[in-house]
C-alpha positions in Angstrom: 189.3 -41.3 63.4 186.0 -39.8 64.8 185.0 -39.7 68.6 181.9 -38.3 70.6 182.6 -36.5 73.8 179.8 -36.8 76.5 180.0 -35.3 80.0 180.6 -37.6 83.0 176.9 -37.1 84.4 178.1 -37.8 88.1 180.8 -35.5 88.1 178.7 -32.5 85.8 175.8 -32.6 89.0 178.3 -32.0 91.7 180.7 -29.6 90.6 177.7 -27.3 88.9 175.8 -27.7 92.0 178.4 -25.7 93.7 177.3 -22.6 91.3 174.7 -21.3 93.4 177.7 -20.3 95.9 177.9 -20.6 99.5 179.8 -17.3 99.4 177.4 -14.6 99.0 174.4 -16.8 100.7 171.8 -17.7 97.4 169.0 -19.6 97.8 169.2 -23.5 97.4 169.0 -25.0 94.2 165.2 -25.0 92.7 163.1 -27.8 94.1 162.5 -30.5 92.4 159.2 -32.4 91.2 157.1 -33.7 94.4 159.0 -31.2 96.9 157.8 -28.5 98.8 159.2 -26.3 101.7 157.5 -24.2 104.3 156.8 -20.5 104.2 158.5 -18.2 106.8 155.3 -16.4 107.8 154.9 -12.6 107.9 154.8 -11.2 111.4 151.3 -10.0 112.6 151.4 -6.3 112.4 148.7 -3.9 114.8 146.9 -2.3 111.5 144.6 -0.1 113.9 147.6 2.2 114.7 146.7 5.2 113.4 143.3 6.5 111.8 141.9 4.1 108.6 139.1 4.7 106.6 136.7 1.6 107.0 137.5 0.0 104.0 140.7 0.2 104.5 140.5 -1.2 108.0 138.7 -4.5 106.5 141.0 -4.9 103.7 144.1 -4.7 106.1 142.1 -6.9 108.8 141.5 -9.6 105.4 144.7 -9.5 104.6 146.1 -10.5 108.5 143.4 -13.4 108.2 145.0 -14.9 105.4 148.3 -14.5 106.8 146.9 -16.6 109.4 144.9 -19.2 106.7 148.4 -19.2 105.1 146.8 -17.7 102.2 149.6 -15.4 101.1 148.1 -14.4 97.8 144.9 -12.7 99.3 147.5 -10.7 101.8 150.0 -9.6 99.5 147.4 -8.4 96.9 145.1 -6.7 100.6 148.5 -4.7 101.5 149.9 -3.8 98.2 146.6 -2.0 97.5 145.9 -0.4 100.8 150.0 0.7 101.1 149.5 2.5 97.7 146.1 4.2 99.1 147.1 4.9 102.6 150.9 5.1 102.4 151.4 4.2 105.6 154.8 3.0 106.5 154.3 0.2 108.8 151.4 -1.0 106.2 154.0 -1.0 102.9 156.6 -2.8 105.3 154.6 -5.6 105.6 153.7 -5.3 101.7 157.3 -5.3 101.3 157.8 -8.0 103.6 155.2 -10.1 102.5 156.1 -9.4 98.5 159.9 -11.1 99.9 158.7 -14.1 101.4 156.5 -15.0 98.1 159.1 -13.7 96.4 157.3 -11.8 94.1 159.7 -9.3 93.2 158.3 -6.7 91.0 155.4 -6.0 93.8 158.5 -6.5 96.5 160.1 -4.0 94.6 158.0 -1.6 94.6 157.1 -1.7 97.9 160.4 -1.1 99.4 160.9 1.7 97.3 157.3 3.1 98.2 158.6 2.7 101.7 162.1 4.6 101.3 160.0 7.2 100.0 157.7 7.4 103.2 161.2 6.8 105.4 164.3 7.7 103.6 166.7 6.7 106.1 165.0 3.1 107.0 167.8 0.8 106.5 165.5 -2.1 106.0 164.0 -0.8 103.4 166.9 0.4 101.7 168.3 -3.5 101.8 165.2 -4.8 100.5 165.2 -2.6 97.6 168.9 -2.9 97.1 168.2 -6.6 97.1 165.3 -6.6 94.7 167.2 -4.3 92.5 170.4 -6.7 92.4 167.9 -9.5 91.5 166.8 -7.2 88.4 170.2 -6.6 87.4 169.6 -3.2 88.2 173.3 -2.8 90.0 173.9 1.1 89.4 170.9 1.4 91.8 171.5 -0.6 94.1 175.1 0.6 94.1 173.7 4.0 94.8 171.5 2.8 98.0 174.4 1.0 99.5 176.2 4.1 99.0 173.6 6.0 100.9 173.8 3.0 103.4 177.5 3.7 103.6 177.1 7.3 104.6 174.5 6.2 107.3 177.1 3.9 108.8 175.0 1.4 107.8 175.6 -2.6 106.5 175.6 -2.1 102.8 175.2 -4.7 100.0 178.8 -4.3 97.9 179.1 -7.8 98.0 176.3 -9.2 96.9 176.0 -6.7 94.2 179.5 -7.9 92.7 178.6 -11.2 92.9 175.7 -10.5 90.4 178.0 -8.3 88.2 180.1 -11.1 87.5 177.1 -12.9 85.6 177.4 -10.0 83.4 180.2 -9.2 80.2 183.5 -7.9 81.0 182.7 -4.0 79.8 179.7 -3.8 82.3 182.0 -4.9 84.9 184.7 -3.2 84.4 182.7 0.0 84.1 181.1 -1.0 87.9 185.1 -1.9 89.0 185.9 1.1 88.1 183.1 2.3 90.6 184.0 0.1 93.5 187.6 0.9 93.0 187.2 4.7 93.7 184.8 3.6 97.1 187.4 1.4 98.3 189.9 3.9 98.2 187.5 6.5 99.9 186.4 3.9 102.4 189.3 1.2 103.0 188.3 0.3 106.2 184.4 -1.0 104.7 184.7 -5.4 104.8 182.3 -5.5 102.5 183.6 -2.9 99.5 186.9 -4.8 100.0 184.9 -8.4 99.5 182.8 -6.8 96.7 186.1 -5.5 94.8 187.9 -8.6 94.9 185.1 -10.6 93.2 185.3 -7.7 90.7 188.6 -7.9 90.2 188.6 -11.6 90.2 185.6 -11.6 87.4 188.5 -9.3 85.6 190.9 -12.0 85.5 193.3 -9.7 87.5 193.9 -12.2 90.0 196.7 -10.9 92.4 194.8 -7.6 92.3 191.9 -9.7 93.8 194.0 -11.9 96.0 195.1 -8.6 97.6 191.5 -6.9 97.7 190.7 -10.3 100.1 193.8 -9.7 102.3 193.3 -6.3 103.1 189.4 -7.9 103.9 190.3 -11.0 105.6 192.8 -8.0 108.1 189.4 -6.2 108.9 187.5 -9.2 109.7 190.2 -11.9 110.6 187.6 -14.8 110.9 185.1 -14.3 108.5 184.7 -17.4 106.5 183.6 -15.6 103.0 186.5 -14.0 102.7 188.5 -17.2 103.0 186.1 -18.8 100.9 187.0 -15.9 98.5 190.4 -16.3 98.7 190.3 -20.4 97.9 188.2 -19.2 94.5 190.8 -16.9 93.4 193.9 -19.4 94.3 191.5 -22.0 92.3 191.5 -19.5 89.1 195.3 -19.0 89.6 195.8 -23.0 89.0 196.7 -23.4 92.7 194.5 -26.0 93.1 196.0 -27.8 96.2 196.5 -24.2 98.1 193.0 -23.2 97.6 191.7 -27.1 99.3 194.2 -26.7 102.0 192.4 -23.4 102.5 188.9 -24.6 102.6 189.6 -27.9 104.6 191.1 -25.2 107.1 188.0 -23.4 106.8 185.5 -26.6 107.6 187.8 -27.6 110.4 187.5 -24.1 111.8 183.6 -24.5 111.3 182.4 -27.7 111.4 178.7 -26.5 111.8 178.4 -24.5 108.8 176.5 -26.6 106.6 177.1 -24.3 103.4 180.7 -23.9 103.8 181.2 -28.0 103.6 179.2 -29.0 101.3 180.5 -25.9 98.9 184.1 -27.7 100.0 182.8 -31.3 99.2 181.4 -30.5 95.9 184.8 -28.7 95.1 186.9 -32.3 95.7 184.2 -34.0 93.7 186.8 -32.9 91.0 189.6 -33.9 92.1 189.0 -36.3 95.3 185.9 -38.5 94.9 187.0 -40.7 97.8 187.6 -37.3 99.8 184.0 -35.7 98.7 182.4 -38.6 99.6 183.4 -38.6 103.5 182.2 -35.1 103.2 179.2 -35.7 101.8 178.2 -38.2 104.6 179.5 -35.8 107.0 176.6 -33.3 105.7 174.3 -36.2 105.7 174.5 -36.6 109.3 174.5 -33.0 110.1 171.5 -32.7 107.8 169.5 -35.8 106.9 166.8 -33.5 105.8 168.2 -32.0 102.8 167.6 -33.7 99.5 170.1 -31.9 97.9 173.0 -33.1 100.0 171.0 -36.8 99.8 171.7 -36.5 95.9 175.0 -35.5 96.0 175.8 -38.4 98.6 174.4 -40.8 95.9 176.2 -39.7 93.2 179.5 -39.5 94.6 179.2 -42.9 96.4 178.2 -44.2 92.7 181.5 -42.7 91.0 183.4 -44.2 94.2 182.3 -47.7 93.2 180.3 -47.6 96.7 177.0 -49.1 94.3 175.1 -50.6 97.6 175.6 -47.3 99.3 174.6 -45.5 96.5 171.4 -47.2 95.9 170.0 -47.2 99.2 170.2 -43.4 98.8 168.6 -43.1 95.5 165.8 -45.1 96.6 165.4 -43.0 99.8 165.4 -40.5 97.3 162.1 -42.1 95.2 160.6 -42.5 98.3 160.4 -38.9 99.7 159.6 -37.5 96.1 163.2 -35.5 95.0 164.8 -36.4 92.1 162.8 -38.7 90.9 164.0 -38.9 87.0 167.3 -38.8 88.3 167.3 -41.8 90.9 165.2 -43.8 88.3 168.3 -43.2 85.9 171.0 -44.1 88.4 169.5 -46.8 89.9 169.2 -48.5 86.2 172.7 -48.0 85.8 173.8 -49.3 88.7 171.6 -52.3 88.0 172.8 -52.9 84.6 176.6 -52.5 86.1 175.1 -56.0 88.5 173.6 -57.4 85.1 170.1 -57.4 86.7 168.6 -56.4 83.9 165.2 -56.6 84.9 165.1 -54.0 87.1 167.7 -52.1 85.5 164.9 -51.8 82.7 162.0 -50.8 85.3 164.2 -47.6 86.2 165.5 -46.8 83.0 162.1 -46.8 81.3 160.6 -44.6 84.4 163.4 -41.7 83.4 161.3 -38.5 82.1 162.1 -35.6 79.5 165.1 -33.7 80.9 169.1 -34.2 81.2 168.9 -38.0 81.5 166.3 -39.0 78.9 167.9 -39.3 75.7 170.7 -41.3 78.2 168.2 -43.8 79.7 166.6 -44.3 76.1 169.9 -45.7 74.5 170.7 -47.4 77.7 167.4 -49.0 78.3 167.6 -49.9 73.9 170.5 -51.3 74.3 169.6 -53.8 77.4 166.9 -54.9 75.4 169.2 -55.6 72.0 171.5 -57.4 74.1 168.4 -59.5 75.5 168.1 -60.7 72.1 165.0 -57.9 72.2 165.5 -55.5 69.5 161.9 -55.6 68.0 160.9 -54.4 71.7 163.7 -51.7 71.9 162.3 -50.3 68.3 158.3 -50.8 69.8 159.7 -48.7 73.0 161.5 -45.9 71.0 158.1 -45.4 67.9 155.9 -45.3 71.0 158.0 -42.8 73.0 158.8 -40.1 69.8 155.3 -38.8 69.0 154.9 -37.9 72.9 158.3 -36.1 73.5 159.2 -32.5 72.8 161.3 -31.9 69.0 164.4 -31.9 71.1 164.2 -35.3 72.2 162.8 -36.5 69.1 165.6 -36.2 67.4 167.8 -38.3 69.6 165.3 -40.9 69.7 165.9 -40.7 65.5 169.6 -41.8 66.4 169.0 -44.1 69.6 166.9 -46.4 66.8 169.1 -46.5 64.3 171.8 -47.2 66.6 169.7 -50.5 67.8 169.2 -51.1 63.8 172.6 -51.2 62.9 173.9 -52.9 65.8 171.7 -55.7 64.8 173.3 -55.4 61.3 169.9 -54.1 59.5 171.7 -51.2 58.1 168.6 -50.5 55.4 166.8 -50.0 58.1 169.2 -47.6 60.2 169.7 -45.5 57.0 165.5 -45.4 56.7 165.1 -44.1 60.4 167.9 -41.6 59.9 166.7 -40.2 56.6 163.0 -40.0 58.4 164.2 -38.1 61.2 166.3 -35.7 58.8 163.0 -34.9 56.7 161.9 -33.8 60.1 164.7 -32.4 61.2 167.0 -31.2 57.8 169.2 -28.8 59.3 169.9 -31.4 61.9 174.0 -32.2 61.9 173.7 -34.6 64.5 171.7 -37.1 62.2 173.4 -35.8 58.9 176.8 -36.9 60.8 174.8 -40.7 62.2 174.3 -41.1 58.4 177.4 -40.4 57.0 179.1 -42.7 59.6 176.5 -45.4 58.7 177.4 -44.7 55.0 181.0 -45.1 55.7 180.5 -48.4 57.4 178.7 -49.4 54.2 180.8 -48.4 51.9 178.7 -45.9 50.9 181.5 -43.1 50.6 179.8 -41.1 47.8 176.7 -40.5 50.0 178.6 -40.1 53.1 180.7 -37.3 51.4 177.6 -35.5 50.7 176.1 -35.9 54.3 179.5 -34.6 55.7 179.8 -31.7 52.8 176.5 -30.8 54.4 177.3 -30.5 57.9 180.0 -27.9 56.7 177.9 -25.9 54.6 175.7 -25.4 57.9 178.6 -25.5 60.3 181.8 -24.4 58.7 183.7 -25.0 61.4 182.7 -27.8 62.7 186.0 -30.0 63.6 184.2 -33.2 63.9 182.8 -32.7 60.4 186.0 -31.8 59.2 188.3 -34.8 60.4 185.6 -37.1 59.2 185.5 -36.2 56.1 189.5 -35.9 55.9 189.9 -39.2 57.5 187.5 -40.9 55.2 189.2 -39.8 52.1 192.7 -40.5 53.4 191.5 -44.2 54.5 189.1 -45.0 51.7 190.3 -42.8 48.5 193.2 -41.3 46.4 192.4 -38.0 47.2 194.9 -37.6 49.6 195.9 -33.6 49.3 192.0 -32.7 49.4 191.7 -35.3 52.8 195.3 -33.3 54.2 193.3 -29.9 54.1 190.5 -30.7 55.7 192.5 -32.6 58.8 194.8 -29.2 58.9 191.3 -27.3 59.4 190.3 -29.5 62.4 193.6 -29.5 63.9 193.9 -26.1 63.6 190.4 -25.7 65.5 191.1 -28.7 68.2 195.1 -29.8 68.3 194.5 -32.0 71.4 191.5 -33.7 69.9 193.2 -37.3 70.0 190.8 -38.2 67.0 192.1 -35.6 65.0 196.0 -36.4 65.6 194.9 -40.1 64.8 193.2 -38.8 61.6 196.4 -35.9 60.7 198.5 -39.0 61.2 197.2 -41.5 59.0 197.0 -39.3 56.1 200.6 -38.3 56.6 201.1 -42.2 56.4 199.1 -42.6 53.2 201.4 -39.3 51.9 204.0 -41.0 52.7 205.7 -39.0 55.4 206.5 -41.2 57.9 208.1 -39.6 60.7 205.3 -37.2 60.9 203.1 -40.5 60.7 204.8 -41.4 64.0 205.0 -38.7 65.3 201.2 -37.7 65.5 200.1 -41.3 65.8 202.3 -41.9 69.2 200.9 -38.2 70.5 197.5 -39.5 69.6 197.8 -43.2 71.6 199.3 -41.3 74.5 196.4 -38.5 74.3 194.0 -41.5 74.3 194.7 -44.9 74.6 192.8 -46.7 72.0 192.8 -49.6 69.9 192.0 -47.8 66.6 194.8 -45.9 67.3 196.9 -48.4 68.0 196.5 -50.2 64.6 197.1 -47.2 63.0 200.7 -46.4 65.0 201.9 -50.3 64.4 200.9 -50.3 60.5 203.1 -47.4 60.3 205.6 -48.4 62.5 205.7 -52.2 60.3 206.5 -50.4 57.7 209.2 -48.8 58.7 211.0 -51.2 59.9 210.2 -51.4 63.4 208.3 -54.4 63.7 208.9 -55.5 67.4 207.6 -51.9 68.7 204.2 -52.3 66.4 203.6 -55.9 67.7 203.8 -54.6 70.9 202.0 -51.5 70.3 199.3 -54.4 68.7 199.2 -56.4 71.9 198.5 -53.3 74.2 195.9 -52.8 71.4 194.3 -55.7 72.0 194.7 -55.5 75.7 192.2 -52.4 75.5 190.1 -54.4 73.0 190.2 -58.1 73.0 187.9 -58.3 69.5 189.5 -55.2 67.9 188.9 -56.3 64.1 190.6 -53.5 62.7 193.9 -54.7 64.8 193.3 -58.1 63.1 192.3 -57.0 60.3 195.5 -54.9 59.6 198.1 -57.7 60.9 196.1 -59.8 58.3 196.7 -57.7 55.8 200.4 -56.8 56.5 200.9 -60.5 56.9 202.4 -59.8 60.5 202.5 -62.5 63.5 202.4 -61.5 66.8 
């Protein structure tokens, strides 16, 4: 038995959302297509302070006359030249500054660290290049100017430099733990080594280690709410799942104006309390009708909470102020195809652009059209679309196609599409495995063999491959040893894959082991309710004598799938009555 796995969309957006985390304060996700956002604008500085030659006096008066035509190019490119010829402190702060807000880091870079040079003990400039050094993954610097920070009493960034350690592999971070560990213990009273060693620790998968780290944090700074956001991460990595929400609703009741904090909180029940998130989400909404991002999220959990009329009024307000436009155009043609308004269901779904959705909207769109008795236009939409889309989408349009072919039973056809798209794309297992499952519906088991044989000369381990192949020589061929060995390979790799149970139990059927048969096979129906599963489990269990278990394990069969043909077509066979 084979099975594709694909991401619930919904649920994929508002959990990963939550990656840029509220904890160490990142920016907001990128913008998206249409948006735009304000620049904070540099302070004026007095550039007539101290003596300038004249041209640097008109450069640095240019310079504050863009600032003022909001033309932040011509002053950053003014002030980085005159702070490298005049190095004069208050003129490579505003470089610096100015670098920050365009966030043109290289330039911002090297401005704060022109300016530590000109002031060594300026604690602004020793953030800003601890800052701009973290974003360069340059954290044994940084490290060292928050140590010097930490001798000058100073705020220090040991947090935020954790947090981008953890991005990194486990040897560069235990080499930096290693680090923080020795501070911490020089330094126990320091909130932010404490913070900064927990996320370490956490990143080290020493978990009580971290929880402890937090503790001794959250005793220095009782009421600080990223260290009990910290703490709900690490009780989330521990499995205790329930303790860490209890935490953060805690958290959000204690500050019910921090914006970050509940929408980092709402995106974390997306997983496990869609009803929950949602409330949430409109909370935000309210707080800040604004923000596009908390808009989207709205949308999509009102859409996984069955809340459709809810859902669309958001994505249209969406289209309308310019965010997420591929996106809403997706959703909303989901959400009319769920009313069975096709028509506009197709105007969205066609509008869906090359990114995450595309390929999705294609097949949906396709498939609207084949079951509007529209094939020929389905096929017109997908050949026009192909030559204008990058290879990566190309190839899915390959599949979308013959998927509309064979659906329509022109199975010459599908197999001419795929072997088109493979003399594109020959290395491509996705269409070698589309072909192979077309040649096995044929009963073409020769070719589909070779297709799959393929796959695994190019991927040897690929599981999906393997039960494929296994399964189709245990269902269709004598070859049952050969079929055994190549099942064991893809349970070995995947062992609660519900295909591959399905598939390691019907070949020990057609071997003749029953009781493993059963065995598998009721693992397998439990792992996944399924009809093809189910005919599999009562065939076996006919045989063997239990025949009021298999027609009831039929009838829940059919429950899931009314037509099932290969539940009909296996009572037919076996000559069994319901």
């Amino acid at each position: 038995m084979t099975r594709l796995f694909v991401p619930h969309p919904i649920r994929t957006f508002v959990i990963s959302a939550s990656a840029c985390t509220f904890l160490y304060g990142c920016a907001s996700a990128p913008q998206q297509e249409g948006a735009s956002e304000p620049r904070p604008q540099p302070e004026p500085q007095q550039v007539a302070d101290r003596s300038f030659t004249t041209e640097s006096l008109y450069a640095l008066l240019v310079a504050e006359m863009a600032i003022d035509r909001k033309r932040y190019d011509i002053a950053l490119n003014n002030y980085v030249q005159q702070a490298a010829a005049t190095r004069d402190p208050n003129v490579t702060a505003q470089a610096t500054r100015i670098a920050r807000i365009l966030k043109a880091h290289q330039p911002a870079l090297e401005m704060a660290q022109l300016w530590m040079e000109l002031e060594p003990n300026n604690s602004d400039a020793q953030l800003i290049a601890s800052a701009e050094l973290i974003e360069a993954n340059r954290l044994d610097d940084a490290l060292a100017i928050s140590e010097q920070l930490l001798a000058q009493d100073e705020a220090t960034a040991f947090d935020a430099i954790a947090v981008k350690a953890a991005d990194n592999d486990l040897a560069s971070v235990t080499q930096l733990l290693a680090r923080y560990e020795s501070l911490a213990a020089r330094y126990p009273q320091n909130y932010q080594l404490q913070l900064g060693l927990s996320v370490l620790l956490q990143r080290a998968e020493r978990n009580d280690d971290a929880l402890a780290a937090i503790k001794r944090a959250q005793k220095l700074e009782p009421d600080n709410v990223r260290a009990g956001f910290q703490e709900s991460r690490i009780l989330q990595q521990m499995g205790q799942q329930d303790l860490a929400l209890d935490k953060l609703a805690v958290l959000v009741e204690q500050n019910p104006e921090n914006i970050g904090l509940r929408a980092r909180y709402a995106r974390i029940l997306a997983g496990t309390d869609i009803q929950a998130s949602r409330e949430q989400f409109t909370i935000l909404n309210r707080q800040s009708p604004g923000d596009r991002d908390i808009l989207f999220s709205l949308a999509l959990v009102e859409m996984e909470s069955g809340h459709l009329a809810e859902a669309e009024e958001h994505f249209l307000q969406l289209l309308q102020r310019g965010y997420y436009q591929s996106a809403a155009h997706y959703h909303l043609g989901m959400i009319y195809d769920k009313r069975q308004d096709m028509a506009p269901a197709l105007e969205h779904l066609l509008q869906v652009e090359q990114g995450p959705n595309y390929l999705a909207a294609m097949a949906k769109a396709t498939e609207i059209l084949a079951r509007l008795n529209r094939a020929q236009d389905a096929i017109a939409v997908l050949q026009t679309q192909r030559p204008q889309v990058d290879p990566a989408y190309r190839e899915g349009l390959y599949m979308i196609e013959s998927d509309v072919l064979s659906g329509t039973g022109q199975m010459m056809d599908a197999e001419t599409v795929l072997t088109a798209g493979l003399s594109e794309f020959p290395d491509s297992t996705r269409l070698l495995y589309a072909r192979a499952m077309l040649y096995s519906r044929i009963d073409n088991m020769s070719a589909a063999e070779q297709d799959l044989k393929q796959i695994l000369a190019l991927t040897p381990n690929n599981a999906a491959a393997l039960n494929a192949l296994g399964y189709t020589l245990a269902d269709k061929t004598d070859r049952l040893e050969e079929a055994y060995l190549y099942i064991k390979r893809a349970y070995e790799l995947t062992p609660d894959d519900a295909a591959v149970m399905d598939s390691m139990g019907w070949v020990q059927y057609r071997l003749g082991n029953l009781k493993e048969a059963i065995e598998q096979l009721r693992a397998a129906l439990k792992a996944m309710p399924d009809h093809e599963i189910a005919a599999h489990l009562g065939e076996v269990l006919w045989v063997s004598g239990g025949r009021d278990e298999a027609r009831e394990i039929w009838r829940s069969g059919l429950e899931l799938n009314p037509r099932s043909a290969i539940i009909r077509e296996t009572m037919q066979r076996l000559k069994a009555e319901m």
